[in-house]
C-alpha positions as CSV (number, residue, x, y, z in Angstrom):
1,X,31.7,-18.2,25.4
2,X,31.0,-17.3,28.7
3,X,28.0,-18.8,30.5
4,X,25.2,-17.6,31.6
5,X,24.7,-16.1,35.1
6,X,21.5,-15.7,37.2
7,X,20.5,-14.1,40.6
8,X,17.1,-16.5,40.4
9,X,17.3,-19.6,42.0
10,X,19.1,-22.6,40.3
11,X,16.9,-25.8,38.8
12,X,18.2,-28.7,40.8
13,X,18.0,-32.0,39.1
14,X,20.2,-34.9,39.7
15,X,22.3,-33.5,41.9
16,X,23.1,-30.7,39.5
17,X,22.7,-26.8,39.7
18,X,21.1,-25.6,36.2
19,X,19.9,-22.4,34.8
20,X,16.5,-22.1,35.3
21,X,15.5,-22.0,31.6
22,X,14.4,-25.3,29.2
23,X,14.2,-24.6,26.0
24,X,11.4,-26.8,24.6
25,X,11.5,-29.4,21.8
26,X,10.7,-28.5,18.4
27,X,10.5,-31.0,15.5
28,X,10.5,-31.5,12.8
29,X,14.5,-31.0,13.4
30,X,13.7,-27.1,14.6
31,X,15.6,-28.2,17.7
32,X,18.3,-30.4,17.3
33,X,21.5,-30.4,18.5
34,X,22.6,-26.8,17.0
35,X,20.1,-25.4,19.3
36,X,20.2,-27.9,22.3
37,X,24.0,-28.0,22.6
38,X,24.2,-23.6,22.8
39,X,21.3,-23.5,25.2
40,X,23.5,-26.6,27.4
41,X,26.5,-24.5,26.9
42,X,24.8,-21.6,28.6
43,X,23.9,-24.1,31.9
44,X,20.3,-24.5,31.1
45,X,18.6,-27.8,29.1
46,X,18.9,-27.9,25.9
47,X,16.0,-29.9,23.8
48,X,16.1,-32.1,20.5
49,X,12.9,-33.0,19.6
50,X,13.1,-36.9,18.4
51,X,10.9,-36.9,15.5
52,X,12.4,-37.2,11.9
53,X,15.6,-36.0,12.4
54,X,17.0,-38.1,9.6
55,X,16.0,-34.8,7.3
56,X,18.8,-33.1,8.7
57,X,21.1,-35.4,7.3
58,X,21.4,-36.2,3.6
59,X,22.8,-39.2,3.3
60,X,20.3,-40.7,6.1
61,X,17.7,-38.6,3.6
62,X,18.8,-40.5,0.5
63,X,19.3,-44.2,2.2
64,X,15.9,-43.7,2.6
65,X,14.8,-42.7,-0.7
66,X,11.8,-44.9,-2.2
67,X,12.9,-47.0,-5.1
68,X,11.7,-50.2,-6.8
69,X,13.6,-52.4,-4.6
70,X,13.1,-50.2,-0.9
71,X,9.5,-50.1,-0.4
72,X,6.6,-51.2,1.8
73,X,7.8,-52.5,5.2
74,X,11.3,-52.2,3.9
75,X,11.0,-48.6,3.5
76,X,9.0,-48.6,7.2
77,X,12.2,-50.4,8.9
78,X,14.7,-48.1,7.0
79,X,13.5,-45.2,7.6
80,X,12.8,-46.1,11.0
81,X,16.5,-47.0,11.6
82,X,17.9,-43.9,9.7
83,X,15.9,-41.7,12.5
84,X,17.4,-44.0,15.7
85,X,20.9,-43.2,13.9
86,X,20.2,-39.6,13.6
87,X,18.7,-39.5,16.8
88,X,21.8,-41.1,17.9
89,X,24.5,-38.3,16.0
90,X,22.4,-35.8,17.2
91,X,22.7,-36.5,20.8
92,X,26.2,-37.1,20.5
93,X,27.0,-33.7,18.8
94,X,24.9,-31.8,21.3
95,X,27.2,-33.1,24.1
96,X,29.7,-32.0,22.6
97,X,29.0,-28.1,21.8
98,X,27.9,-28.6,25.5
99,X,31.4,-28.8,27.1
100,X,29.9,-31.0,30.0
101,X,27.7,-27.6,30.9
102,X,23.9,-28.0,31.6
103,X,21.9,-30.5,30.0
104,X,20.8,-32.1,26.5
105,X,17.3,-33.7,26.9
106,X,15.7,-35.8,23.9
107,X,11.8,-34.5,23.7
108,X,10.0,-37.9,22.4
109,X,5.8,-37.2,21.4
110,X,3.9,-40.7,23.2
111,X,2.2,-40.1,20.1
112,X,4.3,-41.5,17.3
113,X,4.5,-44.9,16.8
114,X,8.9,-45.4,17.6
115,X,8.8,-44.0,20.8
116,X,9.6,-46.6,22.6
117,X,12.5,-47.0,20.0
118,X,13.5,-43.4,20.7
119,X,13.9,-43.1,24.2
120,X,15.7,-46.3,24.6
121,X,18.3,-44.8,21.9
122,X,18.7,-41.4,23.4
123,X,19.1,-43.1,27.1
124,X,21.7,-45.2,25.2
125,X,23.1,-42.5,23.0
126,X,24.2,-40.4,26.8
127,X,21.6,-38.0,26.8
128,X,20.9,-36.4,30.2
129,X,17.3,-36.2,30.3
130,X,14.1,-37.9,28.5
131,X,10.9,-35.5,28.4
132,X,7.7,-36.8,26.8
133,X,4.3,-35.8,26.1
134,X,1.5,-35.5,23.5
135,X,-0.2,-38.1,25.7
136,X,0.3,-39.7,29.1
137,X,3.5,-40.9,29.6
138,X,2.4,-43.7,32.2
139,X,5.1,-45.9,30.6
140,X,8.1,-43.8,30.8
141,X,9.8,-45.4,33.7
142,X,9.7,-48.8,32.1
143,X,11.3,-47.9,29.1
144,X,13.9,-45.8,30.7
145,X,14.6,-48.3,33.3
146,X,18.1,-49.5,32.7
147,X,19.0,-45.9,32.8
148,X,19.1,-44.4,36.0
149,X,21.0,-41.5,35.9
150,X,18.5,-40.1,32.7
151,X,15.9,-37.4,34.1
152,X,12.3,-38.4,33.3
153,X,10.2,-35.2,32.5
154,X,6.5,-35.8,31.6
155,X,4.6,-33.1,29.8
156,X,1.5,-32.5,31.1
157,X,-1.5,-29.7,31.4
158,X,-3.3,-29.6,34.5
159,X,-3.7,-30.9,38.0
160,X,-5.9,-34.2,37.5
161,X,-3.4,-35.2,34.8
162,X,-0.4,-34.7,37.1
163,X,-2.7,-36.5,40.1
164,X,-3.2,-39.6,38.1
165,X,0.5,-39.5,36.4
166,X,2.2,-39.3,39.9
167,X,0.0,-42.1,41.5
168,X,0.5,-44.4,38.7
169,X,4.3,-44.0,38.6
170,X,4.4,-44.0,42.6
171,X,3.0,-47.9,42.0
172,X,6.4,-48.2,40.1
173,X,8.6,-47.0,42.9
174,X,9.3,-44.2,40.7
175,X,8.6,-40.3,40.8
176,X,9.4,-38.0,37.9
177,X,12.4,-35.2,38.1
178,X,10.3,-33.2,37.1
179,X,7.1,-32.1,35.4
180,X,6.8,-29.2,32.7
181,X,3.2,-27.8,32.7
182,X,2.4,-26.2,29.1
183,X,-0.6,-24.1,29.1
184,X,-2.2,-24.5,25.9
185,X,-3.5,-21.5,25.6
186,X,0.0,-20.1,24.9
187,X,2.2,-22.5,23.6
188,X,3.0,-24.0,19.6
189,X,2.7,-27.5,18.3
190,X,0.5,-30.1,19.5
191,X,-1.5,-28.3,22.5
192,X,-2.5,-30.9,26.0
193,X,-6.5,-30.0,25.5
194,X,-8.9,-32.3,24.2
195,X,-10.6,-29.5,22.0
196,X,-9.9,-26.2,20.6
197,X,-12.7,-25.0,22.7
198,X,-10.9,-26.0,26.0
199,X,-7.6,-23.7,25.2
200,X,-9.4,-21.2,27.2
201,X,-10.2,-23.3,30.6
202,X,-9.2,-21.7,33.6
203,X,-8.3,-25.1,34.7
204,X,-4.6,-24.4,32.5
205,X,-3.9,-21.4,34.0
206,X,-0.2,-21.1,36.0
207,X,-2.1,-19.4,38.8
208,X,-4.4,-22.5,39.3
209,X,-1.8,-25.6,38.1
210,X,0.8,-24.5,40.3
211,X,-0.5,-24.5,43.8
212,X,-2.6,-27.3,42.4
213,X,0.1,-29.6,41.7
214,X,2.1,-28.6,44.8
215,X,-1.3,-29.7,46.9
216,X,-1.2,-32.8,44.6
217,X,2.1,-33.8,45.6
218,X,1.7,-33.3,49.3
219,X,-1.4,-34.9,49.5
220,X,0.8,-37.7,48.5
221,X,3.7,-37.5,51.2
222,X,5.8,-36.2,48.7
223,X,7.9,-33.1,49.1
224,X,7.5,-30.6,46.8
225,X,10.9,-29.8,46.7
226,X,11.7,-33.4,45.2
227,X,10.0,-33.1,41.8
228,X,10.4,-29.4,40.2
229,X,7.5,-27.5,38.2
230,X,8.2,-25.9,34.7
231,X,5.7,-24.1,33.2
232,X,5.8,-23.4,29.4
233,X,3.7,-21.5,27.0
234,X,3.9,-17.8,26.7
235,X,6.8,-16.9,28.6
236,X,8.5,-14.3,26.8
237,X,9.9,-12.0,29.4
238,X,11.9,-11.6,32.7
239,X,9.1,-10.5,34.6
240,X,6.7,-13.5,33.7
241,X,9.5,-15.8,34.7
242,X,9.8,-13.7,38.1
243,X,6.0,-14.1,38.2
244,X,6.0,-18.1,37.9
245,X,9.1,-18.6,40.3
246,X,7.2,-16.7,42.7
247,X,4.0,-19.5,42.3
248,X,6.4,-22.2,43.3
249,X,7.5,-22.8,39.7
250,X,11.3,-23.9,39.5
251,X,12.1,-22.9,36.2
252,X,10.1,-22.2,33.0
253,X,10.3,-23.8,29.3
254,X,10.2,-21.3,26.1
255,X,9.7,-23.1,22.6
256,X,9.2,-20.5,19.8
257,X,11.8,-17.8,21.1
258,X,14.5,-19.7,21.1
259,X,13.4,-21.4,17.3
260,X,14.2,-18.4,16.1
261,X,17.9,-17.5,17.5
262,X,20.8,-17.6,15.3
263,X,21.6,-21.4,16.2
264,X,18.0,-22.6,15.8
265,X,18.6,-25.6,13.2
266,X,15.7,-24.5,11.3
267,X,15.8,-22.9,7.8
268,X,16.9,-19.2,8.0
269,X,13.3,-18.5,6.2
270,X,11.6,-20.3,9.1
271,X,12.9,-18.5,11.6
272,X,11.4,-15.3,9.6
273,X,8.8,-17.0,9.4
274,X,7.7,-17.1,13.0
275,X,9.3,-13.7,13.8
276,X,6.9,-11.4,10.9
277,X,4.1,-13.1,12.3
278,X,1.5,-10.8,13.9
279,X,-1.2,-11.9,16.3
280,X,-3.8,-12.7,13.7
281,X,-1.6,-14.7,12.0
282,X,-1.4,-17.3,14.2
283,X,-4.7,-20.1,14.5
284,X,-5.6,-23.2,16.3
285,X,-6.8,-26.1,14.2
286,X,-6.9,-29.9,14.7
287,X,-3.9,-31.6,14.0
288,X,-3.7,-35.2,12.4
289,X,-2.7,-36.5,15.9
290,X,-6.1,-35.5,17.1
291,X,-4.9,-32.6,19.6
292,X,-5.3,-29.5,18.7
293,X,-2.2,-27.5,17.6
294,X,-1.4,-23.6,16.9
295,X,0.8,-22.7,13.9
296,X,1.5,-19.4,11.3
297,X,-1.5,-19.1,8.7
298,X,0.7,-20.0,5.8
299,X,-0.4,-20.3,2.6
300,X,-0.7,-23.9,3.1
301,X,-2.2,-23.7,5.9
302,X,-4.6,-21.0,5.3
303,X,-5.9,-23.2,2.1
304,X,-6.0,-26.3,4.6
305,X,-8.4,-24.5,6.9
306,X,-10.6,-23.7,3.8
307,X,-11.2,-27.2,2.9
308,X,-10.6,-28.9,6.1
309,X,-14.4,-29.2,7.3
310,X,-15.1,-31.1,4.3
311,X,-12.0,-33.3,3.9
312,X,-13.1,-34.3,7.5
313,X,-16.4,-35.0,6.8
314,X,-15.5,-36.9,3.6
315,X,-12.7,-39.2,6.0
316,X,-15.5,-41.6,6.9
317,X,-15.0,-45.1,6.2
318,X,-12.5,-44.7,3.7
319,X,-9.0,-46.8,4.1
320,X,-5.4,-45.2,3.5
321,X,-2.1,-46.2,3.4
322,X,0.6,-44.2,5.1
323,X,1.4,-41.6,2.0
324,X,5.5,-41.7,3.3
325,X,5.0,-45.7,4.1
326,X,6.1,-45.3,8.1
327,X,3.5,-45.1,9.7
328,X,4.9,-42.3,11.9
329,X,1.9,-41.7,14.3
330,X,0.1,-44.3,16.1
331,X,-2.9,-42.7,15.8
332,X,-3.5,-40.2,12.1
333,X,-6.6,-38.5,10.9
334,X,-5.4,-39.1,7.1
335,X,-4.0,-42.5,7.8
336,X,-6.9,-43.6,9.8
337,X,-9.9,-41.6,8.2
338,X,-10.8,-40.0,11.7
339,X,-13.1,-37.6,10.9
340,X,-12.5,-35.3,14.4
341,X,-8.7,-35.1,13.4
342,X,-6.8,-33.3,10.7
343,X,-6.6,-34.7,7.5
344,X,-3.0,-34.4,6.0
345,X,0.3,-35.7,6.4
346,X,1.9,-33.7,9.3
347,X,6.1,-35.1,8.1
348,X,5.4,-33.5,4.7
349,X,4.2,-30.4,6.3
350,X,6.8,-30.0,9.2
351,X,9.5,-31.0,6.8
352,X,8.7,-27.9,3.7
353,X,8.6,-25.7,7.1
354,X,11.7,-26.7,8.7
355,X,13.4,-25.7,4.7
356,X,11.9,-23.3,4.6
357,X,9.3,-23.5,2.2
358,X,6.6,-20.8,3.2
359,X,3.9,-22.0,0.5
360,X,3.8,-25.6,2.0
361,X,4.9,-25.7,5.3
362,X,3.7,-25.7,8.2
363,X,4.7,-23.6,11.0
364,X,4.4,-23.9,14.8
365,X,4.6,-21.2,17.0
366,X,3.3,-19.8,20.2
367,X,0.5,-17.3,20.6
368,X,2.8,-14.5,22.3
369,X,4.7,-11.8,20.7
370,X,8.9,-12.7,20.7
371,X,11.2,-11.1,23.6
372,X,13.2,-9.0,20.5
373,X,10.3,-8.8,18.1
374,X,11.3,-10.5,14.6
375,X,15.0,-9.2,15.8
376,X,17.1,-13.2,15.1
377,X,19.8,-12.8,17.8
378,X,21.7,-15.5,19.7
379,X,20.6,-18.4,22.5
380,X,22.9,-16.7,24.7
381,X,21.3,-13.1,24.2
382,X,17.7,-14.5,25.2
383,X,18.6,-16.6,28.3
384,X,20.5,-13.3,29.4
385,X,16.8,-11.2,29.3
386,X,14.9,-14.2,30.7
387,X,17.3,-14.8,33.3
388,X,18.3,-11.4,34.1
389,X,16.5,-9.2,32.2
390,X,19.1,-8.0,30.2
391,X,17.8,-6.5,26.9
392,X,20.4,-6.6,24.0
393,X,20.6,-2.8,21.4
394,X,18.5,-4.1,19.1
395,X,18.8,-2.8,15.7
């Protein structure tokens, strides 16, 4: 398969010309390395999101199985090490649909409780690029530090957090390759505001965050030029990605449109899933990580949100265990009875959705309607209309 050609400007990172386009990580196991390696193939980066990935692999899946003789911390270290070794073959397959095009990045959340763990195995594992957010990544460049040929892309939302991000890693003779913005107002999963409330502050917006951050870095004797701005969260068409390019971005991250192309690694029911969904079927609520996050009102979901005012209130003081015993977050509202966070188990959730299972799951998604409406179509058919604005015949 061909790749993908663009008149826009390339991303330059590491000395290498890419496609403009990231497609963003997506767990559990929506973007692995299916979707990673195609959207690598086509020149651009390619994502695996870090967390849990041993469900995509049945054998991992059933080493991991709690019996009589594997449980408690047992069960914590196994399954831990089934998700490094999946992690591992996920990264490795990925470079290899890849052909040595593009890039395959390993998306690791600096809010579950292995991520130290995980980006030292997917530097070690040959993947090309580390991104990381869900909170500040402050300690990215240690952990990354006998690898320096990996890309280090922090996730962040707006200009004080990319301020106090740059001066901290400046102190480490370090700079990031690059910094995605997400805007939370637009994007799916875990969202970079403190409160569902504060979707809404101007202070997100592309128009302010860009010449923001581009201030922020010269006011620190750095050029521009050296550290590359991606914004992400409802981009969903050639003329938005025109738009952003023109605000100094250098290339732009889309998450849910590319979940849903043939070679997402997601449950063919997921993907229609996310695609039937109208506008009002989508909602912010507090996730067990205590950010808010934006998903489809399944039936799960929309049950969840019934009772979830007084499961929260009823959190206080009481002690849980870990209901899969791994401890996957370092910080959960079920876990650790916080009454401001959500009060179920996230894994459980994530994995019915990523199977497919539309009356438990749980299913993220950004706000914005799809480039080909609930059309499924392949990676290389959507990079073509964001990077060209190409439209497929769409039946």
């Amino acid at each position: 398969m061909a790749m993908t050609v663009s008149s826009l400007p390339p991303l330059r990172l590491k000395g290498r010309d890419l496609l403009p386009i990231v497609q963003g990580g997506m767990g559990v196991g929506v973007s692995a390395h299916r979707l990673a390696g195609a959207v690598a193939r086509q020149g651009g980066i390619g994502t695996i999101a870090s967390v849990d990935l041993r469900r995509l692999h049945p054998d991992l899946m059933a080493r991991t199985e709690r019996t009589s003789a594997l449980s408690g911390a047992a069960l914590k270290d196994a399954i831990n090490a089934a998700n490094l070794e999946a992690l591992d073959r996920e990264v490795r397959a990925a470079k290899q649909l890849a052909q040595g095009r593009g890039m395959v990045a390993v998306n690791v959340m600096r809010a579950v409780s292995d991520y130290v763990a995980h980006v030292r195995q997917a530097c070690h594992s040959g993947v090309d690029a580390i991104v990381m957010g869900a909170g500040l990544p402050l300690d990215l460049p240690e952990m990354a530090a006998d690898h320096p040929g990996v890309a280090l892309i922090p996730i962040l939302s707006d200009v004080r957090g990319i301020s106090l991000l740059l001066k901290k890693w400046l102190r480490k003779n370090r700079l990031p390759d690059a910094i995605i913005i997400e805007h939370p107002r637009y994007a799916g999963g875990h969202l970079g505001a403190p409160r569902p409330e504060d979707i809404v502050d101007t202070r997100f917006d592309f128009a302010t965050v860009l010449p923001g951050a581009i201030a922020a870095l010269r006011e620190l004797d750095i050029d521009p030029a050296a550290v590359p701005l991606i914004p992400a969260g409802g981009i969903n068409n050639f003329e938005k990605v025109q738009t952003l390019l023109g605000l100094g971005a250098a290339a732009v991250q889309v998450g849910t449109p590319f979940a849903v192309t043939e070679e997402g690694d997601a449950h063919p029911n997921f993907k229609r899933v996310l695609a039937d969904a109208r506008p009002e079927d989508i909602v912010t609520f507090m996730s067990v990580a205590g950010l808010p996050a934006r998903a489809v009102r399944t039936p799960w979901l929309a049950n969840y949100l019934k009772r979830a005012e007084k499961l929260c209130a009823a959190a206080v003081g009481k002690a849980h265990k870990c209901t899969l015993a791994w401890d996957c977050l370092l910080s959960c509202g079920l876990r650790d009875s916080l009454p401001k966070a959500g009060q179920f188990c996230i894994d459980n959730q994530l994995a019915a959705a990523l199977q497919g299972d539309v009356e438990k799951g749980l299913f993220f998604r950004g706000a914005e309607s799809l480039p080909f409406g609930s059309a499924i179509r392949p990676v290389k058919e959507l990079i073509d209309y964001l990077m060209n604005g190409k439209m497929p015949q769409l039946a």
